[in-house]
One Martini backbone bead per residue (centre of mass of N, CA, C, O) as a GRO file, in nm:
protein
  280
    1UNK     BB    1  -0.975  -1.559   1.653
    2UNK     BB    2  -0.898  -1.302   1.566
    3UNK     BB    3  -0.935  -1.349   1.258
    4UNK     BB    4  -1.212  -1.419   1.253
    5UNK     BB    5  -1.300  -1.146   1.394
    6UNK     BB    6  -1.173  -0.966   1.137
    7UNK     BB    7  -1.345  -1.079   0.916
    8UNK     BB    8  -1.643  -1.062   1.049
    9UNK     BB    9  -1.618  -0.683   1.030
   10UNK     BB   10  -1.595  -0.750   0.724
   11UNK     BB   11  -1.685  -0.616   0.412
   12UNK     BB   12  -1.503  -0.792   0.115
   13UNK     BB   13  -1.478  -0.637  -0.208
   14UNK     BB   14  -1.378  -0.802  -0.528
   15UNK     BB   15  -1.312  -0.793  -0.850
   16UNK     BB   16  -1.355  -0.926  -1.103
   17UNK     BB   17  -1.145  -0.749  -1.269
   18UNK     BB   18  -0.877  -0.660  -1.354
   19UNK     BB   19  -0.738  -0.363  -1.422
   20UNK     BB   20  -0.698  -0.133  -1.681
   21UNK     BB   21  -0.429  -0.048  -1.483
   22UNK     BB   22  -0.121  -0.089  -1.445
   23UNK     BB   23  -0.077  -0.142  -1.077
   24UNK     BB   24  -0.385  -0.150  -1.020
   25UNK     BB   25  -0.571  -0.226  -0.719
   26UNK     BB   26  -0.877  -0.338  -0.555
   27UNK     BB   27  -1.111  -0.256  -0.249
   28UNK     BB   28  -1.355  -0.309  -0.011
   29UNK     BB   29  -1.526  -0.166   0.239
   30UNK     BB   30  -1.741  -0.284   0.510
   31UNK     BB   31  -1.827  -0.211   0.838
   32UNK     BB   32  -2.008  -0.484   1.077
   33UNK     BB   33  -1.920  -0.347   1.354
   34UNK     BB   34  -1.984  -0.176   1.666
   35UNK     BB   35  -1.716  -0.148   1.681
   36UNK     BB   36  -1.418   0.038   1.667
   37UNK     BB   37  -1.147   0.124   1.486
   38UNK     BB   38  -0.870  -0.048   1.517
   39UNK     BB   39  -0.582  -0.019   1.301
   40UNK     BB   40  -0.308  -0.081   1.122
   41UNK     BB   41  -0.055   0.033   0.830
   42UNK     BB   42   0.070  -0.155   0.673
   43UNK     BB   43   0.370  -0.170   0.440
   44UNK     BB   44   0.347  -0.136   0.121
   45UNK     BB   45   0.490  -0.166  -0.202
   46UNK     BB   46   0.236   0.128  -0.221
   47UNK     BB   47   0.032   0.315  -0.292
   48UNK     BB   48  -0.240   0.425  -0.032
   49UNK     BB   49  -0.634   0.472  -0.162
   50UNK     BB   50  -0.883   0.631   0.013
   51UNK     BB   51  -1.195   0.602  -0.014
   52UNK     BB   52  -1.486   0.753   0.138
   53UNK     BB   53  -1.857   0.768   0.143
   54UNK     BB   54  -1.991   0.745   0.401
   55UNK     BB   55  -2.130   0.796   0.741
   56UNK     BB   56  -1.877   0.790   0.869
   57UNK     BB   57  -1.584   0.734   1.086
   58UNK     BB   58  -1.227   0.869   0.928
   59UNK     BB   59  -0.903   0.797   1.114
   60UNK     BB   60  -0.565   0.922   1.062
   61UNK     BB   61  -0.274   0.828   1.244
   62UNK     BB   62   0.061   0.917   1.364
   63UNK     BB   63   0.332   0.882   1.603
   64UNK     BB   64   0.288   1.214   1.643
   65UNK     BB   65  -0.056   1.278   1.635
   66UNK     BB   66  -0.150   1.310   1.341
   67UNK     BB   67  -0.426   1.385   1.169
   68UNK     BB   68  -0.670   1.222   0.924
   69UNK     BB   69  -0.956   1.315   0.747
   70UNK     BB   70  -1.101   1.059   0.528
   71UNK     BB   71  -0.973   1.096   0.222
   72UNK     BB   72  -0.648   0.910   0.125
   73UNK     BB   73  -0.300   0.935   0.134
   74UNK     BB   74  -0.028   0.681   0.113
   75UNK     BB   75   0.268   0.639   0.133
   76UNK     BB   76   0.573   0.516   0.138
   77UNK     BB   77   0.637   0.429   0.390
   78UNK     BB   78   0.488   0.605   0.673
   79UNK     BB   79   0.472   0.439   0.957
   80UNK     BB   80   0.327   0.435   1.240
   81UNK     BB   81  -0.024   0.357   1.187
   82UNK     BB   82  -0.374   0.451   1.240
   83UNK     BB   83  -0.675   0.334   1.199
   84UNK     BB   84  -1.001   0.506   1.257
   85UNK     BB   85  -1.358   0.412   1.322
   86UNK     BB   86  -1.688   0.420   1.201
   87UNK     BB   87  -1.858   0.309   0.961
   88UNK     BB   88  -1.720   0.208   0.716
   89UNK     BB   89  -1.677   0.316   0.367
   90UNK     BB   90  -1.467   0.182   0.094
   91UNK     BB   91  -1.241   0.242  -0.122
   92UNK     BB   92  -0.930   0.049  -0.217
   93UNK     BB   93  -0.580   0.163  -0.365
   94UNK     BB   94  -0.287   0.002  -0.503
   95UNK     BB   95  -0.001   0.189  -0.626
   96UNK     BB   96   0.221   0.180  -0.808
   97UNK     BB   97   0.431   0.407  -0.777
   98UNK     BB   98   0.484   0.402  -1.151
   99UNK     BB   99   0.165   0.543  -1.170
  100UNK     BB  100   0.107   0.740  -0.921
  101UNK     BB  101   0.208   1.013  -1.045
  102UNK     BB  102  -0.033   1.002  -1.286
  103UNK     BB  103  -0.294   0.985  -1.062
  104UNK     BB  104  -0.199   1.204  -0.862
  105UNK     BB  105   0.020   1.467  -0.976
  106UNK     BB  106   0.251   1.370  -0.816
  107UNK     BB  107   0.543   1.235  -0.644
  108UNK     BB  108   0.600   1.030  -0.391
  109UNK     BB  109   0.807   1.236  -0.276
  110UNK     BB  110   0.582   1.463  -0.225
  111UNK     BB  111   0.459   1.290   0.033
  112UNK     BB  112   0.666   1.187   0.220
  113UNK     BB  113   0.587   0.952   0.406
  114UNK     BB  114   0.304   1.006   0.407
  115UNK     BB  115  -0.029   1.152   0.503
  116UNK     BB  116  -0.269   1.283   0.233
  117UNK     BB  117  -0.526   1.462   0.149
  118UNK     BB  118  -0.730   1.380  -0.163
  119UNK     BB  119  -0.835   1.662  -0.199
  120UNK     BB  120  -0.578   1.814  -0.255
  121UNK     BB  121  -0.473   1.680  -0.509
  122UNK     BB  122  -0.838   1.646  -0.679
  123UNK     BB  123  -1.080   1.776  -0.565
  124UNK     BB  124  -1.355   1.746  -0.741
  125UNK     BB  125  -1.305   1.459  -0.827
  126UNK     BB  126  -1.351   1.341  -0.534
  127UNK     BB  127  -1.659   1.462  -0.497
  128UNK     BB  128  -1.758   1.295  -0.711
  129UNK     BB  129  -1.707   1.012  -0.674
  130UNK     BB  130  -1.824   0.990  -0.414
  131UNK     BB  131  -2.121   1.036  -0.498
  132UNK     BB  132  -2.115   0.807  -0.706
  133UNK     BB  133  -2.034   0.559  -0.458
  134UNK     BB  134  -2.267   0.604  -0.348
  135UNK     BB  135  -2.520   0.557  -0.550
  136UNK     BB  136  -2.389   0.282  -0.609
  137UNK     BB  137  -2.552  -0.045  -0.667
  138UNK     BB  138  -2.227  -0.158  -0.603
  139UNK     BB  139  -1.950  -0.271  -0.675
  140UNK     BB  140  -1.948  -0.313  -0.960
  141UNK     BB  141  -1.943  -0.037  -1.010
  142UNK     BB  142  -1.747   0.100  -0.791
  143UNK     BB  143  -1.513  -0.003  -0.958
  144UNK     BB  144  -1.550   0.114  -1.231
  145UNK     BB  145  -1.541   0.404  -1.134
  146UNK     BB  146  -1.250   0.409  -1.014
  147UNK     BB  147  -1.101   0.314  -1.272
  148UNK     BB  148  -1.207   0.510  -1.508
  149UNK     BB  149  -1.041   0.729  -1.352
  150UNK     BB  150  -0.776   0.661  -1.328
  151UNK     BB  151  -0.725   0.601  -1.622
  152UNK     BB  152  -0.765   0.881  -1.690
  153UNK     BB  153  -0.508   0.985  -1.518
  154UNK     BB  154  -0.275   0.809  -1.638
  155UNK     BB  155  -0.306   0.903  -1.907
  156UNK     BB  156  -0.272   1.266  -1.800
  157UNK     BB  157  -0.012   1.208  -1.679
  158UNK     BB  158   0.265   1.157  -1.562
  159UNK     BB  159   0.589   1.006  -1.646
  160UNK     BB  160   0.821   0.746  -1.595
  161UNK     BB  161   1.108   0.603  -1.623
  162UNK     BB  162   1.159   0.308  -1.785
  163UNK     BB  163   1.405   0.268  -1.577
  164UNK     BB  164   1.245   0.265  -1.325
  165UNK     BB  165   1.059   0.035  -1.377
  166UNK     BB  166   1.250  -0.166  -1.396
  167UNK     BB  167   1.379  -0.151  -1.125
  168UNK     BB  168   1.098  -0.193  -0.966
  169UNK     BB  169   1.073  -0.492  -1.097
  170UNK     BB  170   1.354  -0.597  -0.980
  171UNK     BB  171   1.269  -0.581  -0.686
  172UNK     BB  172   1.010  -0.736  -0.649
  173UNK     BB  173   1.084  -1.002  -0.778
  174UNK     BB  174   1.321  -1.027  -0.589
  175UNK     BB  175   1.219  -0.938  -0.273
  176UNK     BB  176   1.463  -0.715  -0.257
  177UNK     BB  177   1.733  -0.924  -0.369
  178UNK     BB  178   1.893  -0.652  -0.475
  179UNK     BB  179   2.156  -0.473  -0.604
  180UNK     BB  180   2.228  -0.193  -0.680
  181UNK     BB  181   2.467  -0.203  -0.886
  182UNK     BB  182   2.314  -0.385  -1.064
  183UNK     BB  183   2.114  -0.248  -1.136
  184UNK     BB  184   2.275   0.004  -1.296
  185UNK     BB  185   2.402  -0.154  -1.517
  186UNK     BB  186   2.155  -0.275  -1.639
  187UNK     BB  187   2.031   0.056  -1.723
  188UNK     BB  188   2.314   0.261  -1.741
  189UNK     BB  189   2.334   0.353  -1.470
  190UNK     BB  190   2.492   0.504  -1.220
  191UNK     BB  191   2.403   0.532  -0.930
  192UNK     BB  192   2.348   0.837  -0.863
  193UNK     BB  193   2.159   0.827  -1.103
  194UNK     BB  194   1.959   0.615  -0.978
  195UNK     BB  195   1.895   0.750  -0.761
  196UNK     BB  196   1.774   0.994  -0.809
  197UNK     BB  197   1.558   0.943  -0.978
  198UNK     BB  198   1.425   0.688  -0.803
  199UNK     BB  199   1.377   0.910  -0.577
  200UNK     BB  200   1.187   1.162  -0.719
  201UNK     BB  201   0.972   0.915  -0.847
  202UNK     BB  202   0.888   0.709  -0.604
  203UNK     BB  203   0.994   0.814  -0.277
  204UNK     BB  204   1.262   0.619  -0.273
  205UNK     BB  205   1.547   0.434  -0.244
  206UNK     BB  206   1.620   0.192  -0.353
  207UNK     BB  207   1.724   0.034  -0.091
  208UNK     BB  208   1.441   0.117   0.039
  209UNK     BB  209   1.281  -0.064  -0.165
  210UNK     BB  210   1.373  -0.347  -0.072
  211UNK     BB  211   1.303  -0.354   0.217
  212UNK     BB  212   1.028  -0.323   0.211
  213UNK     BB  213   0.959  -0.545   0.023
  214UNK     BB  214   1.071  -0.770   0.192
  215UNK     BB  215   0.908  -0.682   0.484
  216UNK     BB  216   0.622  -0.778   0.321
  217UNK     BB  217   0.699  -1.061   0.323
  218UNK     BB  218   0.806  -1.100   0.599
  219UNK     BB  219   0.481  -1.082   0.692
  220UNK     BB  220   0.342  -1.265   0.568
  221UNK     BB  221   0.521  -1.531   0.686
  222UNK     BB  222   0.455  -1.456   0.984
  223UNK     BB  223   0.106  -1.467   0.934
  224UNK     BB  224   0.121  -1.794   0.869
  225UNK     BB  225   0.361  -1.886   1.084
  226UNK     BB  226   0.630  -1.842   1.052
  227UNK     BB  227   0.954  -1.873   1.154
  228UNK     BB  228   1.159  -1.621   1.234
  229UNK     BB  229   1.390  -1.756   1.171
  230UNK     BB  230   1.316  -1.841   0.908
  231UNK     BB  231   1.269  -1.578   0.778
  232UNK     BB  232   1.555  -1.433   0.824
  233UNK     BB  233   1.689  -1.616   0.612
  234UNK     BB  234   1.491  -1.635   0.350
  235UNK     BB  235   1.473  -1.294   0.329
  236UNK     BB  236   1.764  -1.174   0.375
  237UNK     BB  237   1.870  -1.174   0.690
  238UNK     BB  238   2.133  -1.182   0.908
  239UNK     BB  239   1.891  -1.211   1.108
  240UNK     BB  240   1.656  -1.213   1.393
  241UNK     BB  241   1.731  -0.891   1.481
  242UNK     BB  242   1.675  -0.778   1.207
  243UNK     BB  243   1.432  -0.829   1.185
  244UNK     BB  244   1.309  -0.716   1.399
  245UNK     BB  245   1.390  -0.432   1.368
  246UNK     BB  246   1.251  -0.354   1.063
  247UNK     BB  247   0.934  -0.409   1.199
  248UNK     BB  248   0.963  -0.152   1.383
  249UNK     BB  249   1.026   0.048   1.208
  250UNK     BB  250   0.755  -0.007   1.000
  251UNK     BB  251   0.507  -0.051   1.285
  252UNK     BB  252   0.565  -0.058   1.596
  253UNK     BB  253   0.653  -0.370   1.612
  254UNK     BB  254   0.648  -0.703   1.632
  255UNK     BB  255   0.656  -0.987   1.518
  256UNK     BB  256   0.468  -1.135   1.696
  257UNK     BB  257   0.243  -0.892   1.658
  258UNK     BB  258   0.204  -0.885   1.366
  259UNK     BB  259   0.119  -1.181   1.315
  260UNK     BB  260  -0.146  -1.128   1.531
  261UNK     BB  261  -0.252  -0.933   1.329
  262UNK     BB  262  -0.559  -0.918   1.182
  263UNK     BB  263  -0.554  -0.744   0.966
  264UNK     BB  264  -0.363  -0.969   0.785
  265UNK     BB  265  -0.611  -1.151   0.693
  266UNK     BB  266  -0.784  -0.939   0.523
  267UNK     BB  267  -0.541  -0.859   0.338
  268UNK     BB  268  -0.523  -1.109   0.198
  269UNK     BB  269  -0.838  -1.108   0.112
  270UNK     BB  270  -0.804  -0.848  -0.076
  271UNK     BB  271  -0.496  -0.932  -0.207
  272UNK     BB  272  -0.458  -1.165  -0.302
  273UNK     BB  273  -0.356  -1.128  -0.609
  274UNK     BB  274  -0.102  -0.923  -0.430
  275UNK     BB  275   0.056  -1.173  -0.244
  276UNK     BB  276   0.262  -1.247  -0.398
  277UNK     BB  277   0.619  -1.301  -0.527
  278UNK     BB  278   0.617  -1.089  -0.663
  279UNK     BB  279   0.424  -0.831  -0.447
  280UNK     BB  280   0.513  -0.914  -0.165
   0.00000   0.00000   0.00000
């Protein structure tokens, strides 16, 4: 019922056609229910940049108290935040890490794990887009137009280091089960240099990239359904304490309340084919 009465009061739209910037997924939010949003921002491995363009109001707090209003980025792991506001209407944003640098003009690392304002970043380039996105007829227009930025800002932004972006696909791809020591040998680099770099450069430790990563798998698989003693086996966990701790650390929730969490039915929807084996 929470699920179905979550997908029920947002219309989501998703772009016909992939980004022309690799690393880069796009999706719609328009809020269709009377009632004040209030959702947490599960941590996902990539920065979320969301624009805002309506009329309502939106307001993302985190468990310090502090509040920030508007369109935001997310760094990677904030920690347990929450999304709240009216009438919310956005484009949302997930950048790998491996662009975001490109995009945001920043290094995650300079984000620190927190949320912070779009405008402080963007200026001038943000007060355009939104008046672009409101006057846009159409999603498939504001994704093009939010799409069109992005590449621009890639293409004239700082770039990763090869080898970061290499470890950084093989943390992914292997949904986080893979040793720092591995890393650092595949790309020739001693640890302590794997570390400085990629943490520099992504704004997490390998090691607690590969953490994330993991327990965004664990949360999709708790989320389907699976049983919890079942996913910390499967997803690489000593136990089911262990994942229990990672959920809490990660979420603020607990695996079971995390499970049958509304957000993430829409968060399905909306990033179909981003939470896959791969990304997920």
């Amino acid at each position: 019922m929470r699920e179905r009465e979550a997908v029920a009061r947002w219309d989501v739209a998703k772009p016909p056609r992939p980004s022309r910037t690799a690393g880069v997924s796009l999706a719609g939010f328009r809020d269709c229910s009377a009632d004040p949003v209030d959702v947490p921002l599960v941590p996902h491995p990539a920065v979320t940049l969301i624009v805002e363009f309506g009329d309502g109001l939106f307001v993302v707090g985190d468990a310090t108290g502090r509040q920030q209003r508007g369109s935001l980025v997310a760094g990677l792991a904030p920690g347990a935040v929450r999304m709240r506001g009216e009438n919310v209407t956005c484009v949302e944003v997930h950048l790998s890490p491996v662009v975001a640098y490109a995009v945001l003009g920043v290094s995650s690392a300079e984000l620190d794990r927190t949320v912070v304002a779009l405008d402080d970043l963007w200026g001038r380039d943000l007060s355009r887009i939104r008046e672009q996105l409101a006057d846009a007829p159409s999603w498939e227009d504001r994704f093009a137009l939010t799409d069109a930025l992005l590449a621009h800002r890639c293409e004239t932004g700082p770039l990763v280091d090869p080898e970061v972006v290499q470890v950084w696909d093989r943390i992914v791809t292997s949904r986080g089960r893979v040793r720092v020591e591995d890393l650092a040998v595949e790309v020739g680099w001693s640890r302590r240099r794997l570390w400085s770099r990629f943490r520099s450069q992504i704004g997490l430790a390998p090691k607690r990239a590969a953490t994330l990563v993991r327990f965004r798998h664990a949360a999709h698989r708790l989320a389907a359904g699976d049983n919890a003693v079942r996913v910390a086996a499967e997803c690489g966990y000593v136990d089911q304490s262990h994942l229990h701790r990672e959920v809490v650390a990660f979420t603020g929730m607990t695996p079971a309340t995390l499970a049958g969490d509304p957000g993430l039915a829409v968060d399905d929807i909306a990033w179909a084919s981003t939470t896959s084996a791969k990304t997920a």
